[in-house]
KOLLUMSE-672655 format. One record per atom (N, C-alpha, C): atom name; z, y, x. Coordinates in pm, 1 decimal. Example, Ala and Ser with C-alpha at 12.3 -4.5 7.8 and 13.67 -1.06 7.14 Angstrom:
BEGIN
   atom         zz         yy         xx
      N      780.0     -569.0     1319.0
     CA      780.0     -450.0     1230.0
      C      780.0     -330.0     1320.0
      N      708.0     -225.0     1285.0
     CA      714.0     -106.0     1367.0
      C      787.0        3.0     1290.0
***
This chain:
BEGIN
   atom         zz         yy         xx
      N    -3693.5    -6244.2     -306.5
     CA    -3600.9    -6158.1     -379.2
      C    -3533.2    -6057.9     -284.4
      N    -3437.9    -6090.3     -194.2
     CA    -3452.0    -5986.6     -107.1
      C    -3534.0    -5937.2       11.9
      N    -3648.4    -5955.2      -29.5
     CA    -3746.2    -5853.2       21.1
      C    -3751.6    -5739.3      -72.2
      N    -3778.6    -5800.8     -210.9
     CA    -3803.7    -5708.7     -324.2
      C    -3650.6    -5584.7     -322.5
      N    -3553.4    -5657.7     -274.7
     CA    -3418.8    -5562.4     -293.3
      C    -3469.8    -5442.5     -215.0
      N    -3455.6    -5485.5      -37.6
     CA    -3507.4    -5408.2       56.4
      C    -3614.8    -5317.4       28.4
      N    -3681.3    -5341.3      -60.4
     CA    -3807.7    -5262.8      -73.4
      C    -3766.8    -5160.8     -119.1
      N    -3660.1    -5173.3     -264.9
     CA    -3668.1    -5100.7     -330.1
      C    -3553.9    -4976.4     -287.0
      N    -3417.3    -5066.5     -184.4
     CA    -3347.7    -4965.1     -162.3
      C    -3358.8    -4838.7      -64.2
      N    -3483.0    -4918.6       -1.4
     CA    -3504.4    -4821.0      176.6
      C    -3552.8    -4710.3      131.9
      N    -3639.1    -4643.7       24.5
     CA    -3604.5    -4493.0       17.8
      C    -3490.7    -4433.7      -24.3
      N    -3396.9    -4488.4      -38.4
     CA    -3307.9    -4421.8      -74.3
      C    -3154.0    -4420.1       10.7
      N    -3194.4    -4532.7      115.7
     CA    -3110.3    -4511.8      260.8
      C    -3218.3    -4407.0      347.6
      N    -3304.2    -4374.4      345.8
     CA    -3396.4    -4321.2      427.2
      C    -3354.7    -4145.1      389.8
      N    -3350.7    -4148.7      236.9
     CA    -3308.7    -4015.4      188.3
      C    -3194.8    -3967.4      198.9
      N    -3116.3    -4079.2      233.4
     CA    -2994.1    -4099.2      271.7
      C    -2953.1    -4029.0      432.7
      N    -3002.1    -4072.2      500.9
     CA    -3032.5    -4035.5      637.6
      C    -3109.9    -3898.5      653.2
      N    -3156.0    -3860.1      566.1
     CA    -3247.7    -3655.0      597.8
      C    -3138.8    -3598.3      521.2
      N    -3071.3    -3665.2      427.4
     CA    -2942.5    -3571.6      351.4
      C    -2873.2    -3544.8      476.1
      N    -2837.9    -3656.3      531.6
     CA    -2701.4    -3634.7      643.4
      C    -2727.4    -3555.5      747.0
      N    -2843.4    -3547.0      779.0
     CA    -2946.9    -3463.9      892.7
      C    -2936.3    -3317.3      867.1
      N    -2915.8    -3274.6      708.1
     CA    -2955.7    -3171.2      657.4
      C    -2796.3    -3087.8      661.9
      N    -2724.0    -3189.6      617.7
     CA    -2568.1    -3100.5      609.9
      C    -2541.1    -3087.2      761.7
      N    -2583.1    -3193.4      864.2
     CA    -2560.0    -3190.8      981.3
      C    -2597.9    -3082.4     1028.6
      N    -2739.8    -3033.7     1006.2
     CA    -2761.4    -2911.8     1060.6
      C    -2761.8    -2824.6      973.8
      N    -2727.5    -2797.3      867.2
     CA    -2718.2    -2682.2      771.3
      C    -2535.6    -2654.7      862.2
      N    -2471.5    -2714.2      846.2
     CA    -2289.7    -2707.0      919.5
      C    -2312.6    -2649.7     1023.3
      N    -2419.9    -2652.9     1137.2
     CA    -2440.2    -2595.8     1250.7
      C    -2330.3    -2768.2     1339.1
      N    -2307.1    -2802.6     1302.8
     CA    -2276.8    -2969.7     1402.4
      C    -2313.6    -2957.9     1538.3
      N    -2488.7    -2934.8     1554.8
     CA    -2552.7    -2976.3     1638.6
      C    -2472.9    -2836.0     1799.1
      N    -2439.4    -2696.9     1763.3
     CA    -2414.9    -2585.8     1823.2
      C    -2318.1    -2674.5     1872.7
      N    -2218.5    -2718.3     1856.9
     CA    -2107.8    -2804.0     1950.2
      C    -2121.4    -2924.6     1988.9
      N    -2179.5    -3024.8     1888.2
     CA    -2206.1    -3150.5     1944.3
      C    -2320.2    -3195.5     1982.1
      N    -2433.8    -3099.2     2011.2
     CA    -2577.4    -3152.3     1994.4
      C    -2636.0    -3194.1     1917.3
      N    -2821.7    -3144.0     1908.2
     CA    -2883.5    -3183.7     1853.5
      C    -2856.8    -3369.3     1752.6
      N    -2842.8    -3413.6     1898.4
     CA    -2856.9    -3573.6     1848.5
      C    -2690.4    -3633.0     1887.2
      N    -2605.6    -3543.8     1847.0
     CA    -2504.3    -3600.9     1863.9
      C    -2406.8    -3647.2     1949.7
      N    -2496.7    -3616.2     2091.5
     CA    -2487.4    -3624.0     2251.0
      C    -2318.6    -3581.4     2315.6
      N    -2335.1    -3485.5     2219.1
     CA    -2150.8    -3394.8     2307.1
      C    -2202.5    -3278.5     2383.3
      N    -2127.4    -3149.6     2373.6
     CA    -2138.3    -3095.4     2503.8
      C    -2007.4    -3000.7     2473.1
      N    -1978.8    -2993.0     2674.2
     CA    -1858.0    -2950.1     2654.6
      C    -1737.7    -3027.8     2630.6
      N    -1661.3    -2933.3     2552.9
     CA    -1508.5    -3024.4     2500.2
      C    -1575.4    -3077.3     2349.3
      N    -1676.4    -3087.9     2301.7
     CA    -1713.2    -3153.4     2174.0
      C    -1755.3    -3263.6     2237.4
      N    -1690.6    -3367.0     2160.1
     CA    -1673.1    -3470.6     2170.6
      C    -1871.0    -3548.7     2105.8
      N    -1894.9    -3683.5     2208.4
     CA    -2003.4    -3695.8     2170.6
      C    -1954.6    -3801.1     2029.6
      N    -2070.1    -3799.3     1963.1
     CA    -2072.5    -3889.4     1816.6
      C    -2167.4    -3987.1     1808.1
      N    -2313.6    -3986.9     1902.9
     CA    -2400.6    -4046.5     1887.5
      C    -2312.7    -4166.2     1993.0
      N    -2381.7    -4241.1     1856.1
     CA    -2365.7    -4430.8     1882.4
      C    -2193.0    -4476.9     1941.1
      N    -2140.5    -4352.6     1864.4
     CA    -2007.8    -4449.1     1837.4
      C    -1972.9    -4499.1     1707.3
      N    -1862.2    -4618.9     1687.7
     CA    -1919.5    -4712.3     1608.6
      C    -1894.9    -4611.9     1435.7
      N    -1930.9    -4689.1     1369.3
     CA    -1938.1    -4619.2     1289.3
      C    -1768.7    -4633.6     1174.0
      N    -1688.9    -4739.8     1215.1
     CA    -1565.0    -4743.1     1112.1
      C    -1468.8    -4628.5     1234.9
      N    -1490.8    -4606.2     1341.0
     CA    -1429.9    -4514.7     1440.6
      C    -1457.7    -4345.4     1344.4
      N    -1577.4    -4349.3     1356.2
     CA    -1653.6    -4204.5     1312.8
      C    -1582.7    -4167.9     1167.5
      N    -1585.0    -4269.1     1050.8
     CA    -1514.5    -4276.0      945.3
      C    -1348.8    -4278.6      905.4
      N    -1322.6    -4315.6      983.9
     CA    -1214.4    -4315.0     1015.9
      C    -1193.0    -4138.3     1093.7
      N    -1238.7    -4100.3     1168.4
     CA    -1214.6    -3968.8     1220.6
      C    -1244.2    -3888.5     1106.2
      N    -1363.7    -3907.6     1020.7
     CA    -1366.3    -3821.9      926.8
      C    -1274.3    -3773.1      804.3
      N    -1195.2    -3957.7      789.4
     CA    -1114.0    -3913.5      704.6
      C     -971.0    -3864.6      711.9
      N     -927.0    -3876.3      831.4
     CA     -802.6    -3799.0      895.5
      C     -854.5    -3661.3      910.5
      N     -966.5    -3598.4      929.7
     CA     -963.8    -3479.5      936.6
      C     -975.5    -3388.1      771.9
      N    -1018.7    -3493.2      694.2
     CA     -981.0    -3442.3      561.8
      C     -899.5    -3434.9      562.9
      N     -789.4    -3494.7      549.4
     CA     -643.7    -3504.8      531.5
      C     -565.7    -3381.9      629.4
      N     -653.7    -3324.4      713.3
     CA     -583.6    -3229.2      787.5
      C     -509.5    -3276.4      909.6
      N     -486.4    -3430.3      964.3
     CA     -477.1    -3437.2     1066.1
      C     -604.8    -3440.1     1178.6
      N     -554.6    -3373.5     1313.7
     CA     -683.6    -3369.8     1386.4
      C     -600.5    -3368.4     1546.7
      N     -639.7    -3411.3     1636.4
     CA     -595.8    -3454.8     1784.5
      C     -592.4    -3339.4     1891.3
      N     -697.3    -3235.4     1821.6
     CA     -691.1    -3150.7     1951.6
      C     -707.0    -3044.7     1861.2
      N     -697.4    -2909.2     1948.8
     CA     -720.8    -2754.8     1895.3
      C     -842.7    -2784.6     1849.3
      N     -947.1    -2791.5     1910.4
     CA    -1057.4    -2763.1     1865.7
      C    -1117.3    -2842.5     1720.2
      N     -986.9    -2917.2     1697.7
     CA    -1037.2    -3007.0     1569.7
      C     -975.7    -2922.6     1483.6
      N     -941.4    -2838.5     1516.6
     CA     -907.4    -2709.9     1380.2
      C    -1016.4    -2710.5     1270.6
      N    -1138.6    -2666.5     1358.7
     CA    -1259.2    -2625.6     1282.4
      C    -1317.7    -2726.4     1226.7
      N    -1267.1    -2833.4     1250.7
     CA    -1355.7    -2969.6     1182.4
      C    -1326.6    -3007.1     1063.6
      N    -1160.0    -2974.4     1054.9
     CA    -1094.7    -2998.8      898.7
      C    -1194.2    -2907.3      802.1
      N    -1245.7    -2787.6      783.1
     CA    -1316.5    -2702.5      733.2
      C    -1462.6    -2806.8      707.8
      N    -1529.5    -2813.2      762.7
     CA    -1667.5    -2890.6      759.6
      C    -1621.0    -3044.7      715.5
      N    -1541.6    -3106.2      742.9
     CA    -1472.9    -3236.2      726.9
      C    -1469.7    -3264.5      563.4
      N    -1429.9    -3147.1      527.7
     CA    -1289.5    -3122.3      365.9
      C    -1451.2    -3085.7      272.2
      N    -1583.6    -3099.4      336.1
     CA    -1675.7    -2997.0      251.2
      C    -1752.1    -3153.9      153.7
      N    -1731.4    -3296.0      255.2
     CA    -1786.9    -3397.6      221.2
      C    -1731.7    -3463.8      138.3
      N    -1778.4    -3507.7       11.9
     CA    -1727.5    -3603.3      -68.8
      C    -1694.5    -3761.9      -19.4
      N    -1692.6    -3868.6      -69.1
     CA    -1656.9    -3967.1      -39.4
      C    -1796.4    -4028.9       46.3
      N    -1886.8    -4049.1      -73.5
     CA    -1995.8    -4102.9      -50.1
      C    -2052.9    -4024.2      106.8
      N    -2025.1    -3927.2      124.2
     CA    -2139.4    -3824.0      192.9
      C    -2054.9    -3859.9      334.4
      N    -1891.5    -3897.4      295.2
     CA    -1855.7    -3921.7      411.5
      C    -1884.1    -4066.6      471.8
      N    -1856.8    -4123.1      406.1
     CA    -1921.9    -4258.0      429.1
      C    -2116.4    -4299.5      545.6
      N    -2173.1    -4186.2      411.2
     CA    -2362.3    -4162.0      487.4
      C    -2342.2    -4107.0      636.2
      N    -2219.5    -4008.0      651.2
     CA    -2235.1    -3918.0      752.3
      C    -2182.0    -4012.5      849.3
      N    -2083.5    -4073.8      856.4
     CA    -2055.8    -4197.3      961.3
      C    -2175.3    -4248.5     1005.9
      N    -2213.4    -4337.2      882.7
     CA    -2335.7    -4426.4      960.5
      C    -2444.7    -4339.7     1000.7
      N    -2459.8    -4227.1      973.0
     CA    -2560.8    -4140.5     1054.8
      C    -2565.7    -4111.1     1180.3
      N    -2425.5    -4062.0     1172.5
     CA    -2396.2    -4031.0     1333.9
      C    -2371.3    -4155.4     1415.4
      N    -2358.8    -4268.2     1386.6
     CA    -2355.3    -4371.6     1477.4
      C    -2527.0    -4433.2     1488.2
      N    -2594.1    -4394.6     1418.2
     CA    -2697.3    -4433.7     1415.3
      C    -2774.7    -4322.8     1519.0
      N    -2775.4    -4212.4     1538.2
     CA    -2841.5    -4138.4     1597.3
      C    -2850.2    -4133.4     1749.3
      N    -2986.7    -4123.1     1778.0
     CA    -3066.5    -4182.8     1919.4
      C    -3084.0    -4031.6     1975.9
      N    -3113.7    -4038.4     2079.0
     CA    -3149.4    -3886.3     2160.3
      C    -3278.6    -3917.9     2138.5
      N    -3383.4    -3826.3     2130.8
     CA    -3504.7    -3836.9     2117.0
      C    -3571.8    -3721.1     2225.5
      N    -3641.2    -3825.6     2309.8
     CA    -3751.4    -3742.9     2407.0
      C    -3926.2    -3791.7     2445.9
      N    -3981.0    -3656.7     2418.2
     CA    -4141.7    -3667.5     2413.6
      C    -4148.8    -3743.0     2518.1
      N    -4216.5    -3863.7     2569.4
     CA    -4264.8    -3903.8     2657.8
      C    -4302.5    -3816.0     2749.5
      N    -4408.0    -3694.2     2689.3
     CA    -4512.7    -3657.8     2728.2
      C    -4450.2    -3508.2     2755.1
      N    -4351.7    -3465.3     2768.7
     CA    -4323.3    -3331.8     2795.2
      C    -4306.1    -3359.0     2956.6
      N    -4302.8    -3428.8     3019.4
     CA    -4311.7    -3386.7     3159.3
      C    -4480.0    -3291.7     3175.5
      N    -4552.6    -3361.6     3133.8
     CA    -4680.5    -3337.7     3168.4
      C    -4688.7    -3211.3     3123.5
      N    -4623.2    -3151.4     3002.3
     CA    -4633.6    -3014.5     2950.1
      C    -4545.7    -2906.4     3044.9
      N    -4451.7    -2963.0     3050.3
     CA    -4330.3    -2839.5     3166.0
      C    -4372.6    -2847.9     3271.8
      N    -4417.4    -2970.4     3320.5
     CA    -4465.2    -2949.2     3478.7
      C    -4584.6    -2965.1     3494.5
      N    -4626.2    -2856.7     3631.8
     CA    -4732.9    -2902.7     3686.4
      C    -4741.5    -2902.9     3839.1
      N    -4758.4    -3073.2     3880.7
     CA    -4700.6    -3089.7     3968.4
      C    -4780.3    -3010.9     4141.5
      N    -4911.9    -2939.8     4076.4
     CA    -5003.3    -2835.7     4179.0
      C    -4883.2    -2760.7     4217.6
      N    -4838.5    -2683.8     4103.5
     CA    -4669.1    -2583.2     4228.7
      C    -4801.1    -2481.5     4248.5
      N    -4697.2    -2359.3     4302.5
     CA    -4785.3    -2241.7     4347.1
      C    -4799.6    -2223.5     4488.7
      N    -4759.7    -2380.7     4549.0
     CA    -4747.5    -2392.0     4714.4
      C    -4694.6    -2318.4     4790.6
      N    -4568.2    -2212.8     4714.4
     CA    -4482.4    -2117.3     4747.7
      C    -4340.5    -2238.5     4851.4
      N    -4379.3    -2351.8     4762.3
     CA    -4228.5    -2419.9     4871.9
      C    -4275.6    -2570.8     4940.8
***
């Protein structure tokens, strides 16, 4: 029986997860905090912090409280999520991994060099 649950709910946490992906980068998120959530700069990182932290930040910035200047701009993108979406967007961003090709060394480099050094 709960296999049968699991079965039936995982497309719809899965759809769940490209929604949050989608406002994430439709908001432009990624221009301050990175692609995968990483941080750069004074933007604070998001990937794989916990997720009642992340929810909790989200919903004080609805409310219009925010800790620093730069959380000005967050109340705006913050205030755009409904309940539910705020809720998905937590566990998204705590869920999100940096992702790297194995195989891009082999593409950017080549370790021949032009024997210039």
């Amino acid at each position: 029986m709960k296999l049968l649950i699991l079965l039936l709910t995982l497309p719809f946490i899965l759809l769940a997860s490209d929604t949050m992906e989608s406002i994430y980068l439709k908001n432009a998120c990624n221009s301050c905090h990175g692609i995968y959530g990483e941080g750069m700069g004074a933007s604070p990182r998001l990937q794989g912090q916990r997720e009642a932290v992340l929810l909790r930040r989200l919903k004080d910035l609805q409310q219009g409280r925010t800790r620093t200047a730069f959380g000005s701009v967050m109340i705006s993108f913050a205030k755009t999520l409904d309940e539910d979406q705020t809720i998905a967007m937590a566990k998204y961003l705590a869920g999100l991994k940096t992702k790297v090709n194995k195989d891009r060394y082999d593409i950017e480099f080549d370790a021949a060099g032009d024997g210039g050094s």
